[in-house]
C-alpha positions in Angstrom: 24.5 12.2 -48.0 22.4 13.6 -45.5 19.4 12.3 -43.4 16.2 12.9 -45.9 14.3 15.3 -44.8 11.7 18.0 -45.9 13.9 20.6 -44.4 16.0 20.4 -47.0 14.4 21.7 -49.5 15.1 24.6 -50.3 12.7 28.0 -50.8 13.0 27.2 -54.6 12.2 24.1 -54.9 16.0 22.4 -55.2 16.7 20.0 -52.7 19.9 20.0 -50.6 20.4 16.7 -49.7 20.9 16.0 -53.3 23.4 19.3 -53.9 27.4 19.0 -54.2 27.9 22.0 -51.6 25.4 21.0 -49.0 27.3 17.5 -49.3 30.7 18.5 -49.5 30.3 20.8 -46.2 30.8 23.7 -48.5 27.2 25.2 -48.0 24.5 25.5 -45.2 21.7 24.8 -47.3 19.4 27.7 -48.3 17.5 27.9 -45.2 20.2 28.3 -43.1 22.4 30.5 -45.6 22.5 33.5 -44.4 24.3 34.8 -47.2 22.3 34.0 -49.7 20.7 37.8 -49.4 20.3 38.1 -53.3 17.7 35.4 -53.7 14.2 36.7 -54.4 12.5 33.7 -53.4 14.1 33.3 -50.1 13.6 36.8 -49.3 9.9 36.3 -50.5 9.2 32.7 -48.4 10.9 34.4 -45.5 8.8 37.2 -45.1 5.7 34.8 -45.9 6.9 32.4 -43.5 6.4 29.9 -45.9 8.9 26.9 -46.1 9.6 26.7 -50.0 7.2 28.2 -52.9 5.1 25.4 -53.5 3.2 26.1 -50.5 2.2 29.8 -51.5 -1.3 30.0 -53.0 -0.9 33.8 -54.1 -0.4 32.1 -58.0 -1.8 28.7 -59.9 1.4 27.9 -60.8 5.5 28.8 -59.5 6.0 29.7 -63.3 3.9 32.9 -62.8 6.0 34.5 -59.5 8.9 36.9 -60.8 10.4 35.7 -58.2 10.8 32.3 -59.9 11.0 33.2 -63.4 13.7 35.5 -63.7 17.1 36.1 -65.4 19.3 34.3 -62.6 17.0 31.5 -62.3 16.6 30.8 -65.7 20.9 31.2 -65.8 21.0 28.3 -62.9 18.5 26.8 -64.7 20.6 26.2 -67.6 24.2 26.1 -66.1 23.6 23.2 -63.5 20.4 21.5 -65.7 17.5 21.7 -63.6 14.4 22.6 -63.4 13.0 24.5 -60.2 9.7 25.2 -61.0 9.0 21.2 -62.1 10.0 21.1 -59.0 7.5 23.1 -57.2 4.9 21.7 -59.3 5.8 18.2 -58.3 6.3 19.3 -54.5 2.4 20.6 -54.7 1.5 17.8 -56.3 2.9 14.9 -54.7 3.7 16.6 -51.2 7.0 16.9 -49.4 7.8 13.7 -48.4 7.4 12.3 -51.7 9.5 14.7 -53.1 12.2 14.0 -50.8 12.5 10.5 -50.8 12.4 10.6 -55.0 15.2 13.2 -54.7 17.3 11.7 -52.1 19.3 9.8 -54.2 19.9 11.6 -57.1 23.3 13.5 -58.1 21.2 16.9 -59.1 19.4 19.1 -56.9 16.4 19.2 -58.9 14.2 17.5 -61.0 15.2 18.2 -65.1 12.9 20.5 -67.0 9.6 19.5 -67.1 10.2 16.1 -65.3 7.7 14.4 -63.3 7.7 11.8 -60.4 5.8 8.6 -61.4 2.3 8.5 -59.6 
């Protein structure tokens, strides 16, 4: 695995460090992906110059973007079981760091639906 580090997660919340393609060598991880034009949320932190969603203030909570909640995230969601805007919420909630160093072990690149870090 990769050196933990808050550069790795992602605009939506997963974290890289934790994915199978960003491990294997198979992916760039999404900052760095320029292919990856199709993703609302990257195209959306990109022109906000913001470094994930959890750091946009434009809505109380990720669930309420479009850009979040939509068909394909909801779909990647379900195929690879995780949960991108618990994610969010915990990466505004416990910060970053946190976030990385709960995540850096794991075999998923996000936390499960509706799943929390201890306190």
């Amino acid at each position: 695995m990769s050196e933990p580090s808050t550069e790795l997660i992602a605009y939506c919340g997963l974290y890289c460090g934790s994915c199978k393609a960003f491990v294997k060598g198979r992916c760039p991880g999404c900052a760095k992906n320029e292919k990856a034009t199709w993703c609302k949320v990257r195209q959306c932190c990109k022109e906000k110059g913001f470094a994930h969603c959890a750091a946009c203030d434009t809505f109380s909570d990720p669930s309420l973007c479009k850009a979040n909640n939509n068909f394909i995230s909801k779909l990647f969601g379900f195929i690879f079981g995780t949960d991108r805007i618990a994610s969010l919420r915990e990466i505004r909630r416990v910060g970053g760091e946190r976030y990385v160093q709960a995540m850096k072990d794991r075999t998923k690149p996000a936390l499960k639906k509706g799943e929390r870090l201890p306190d």
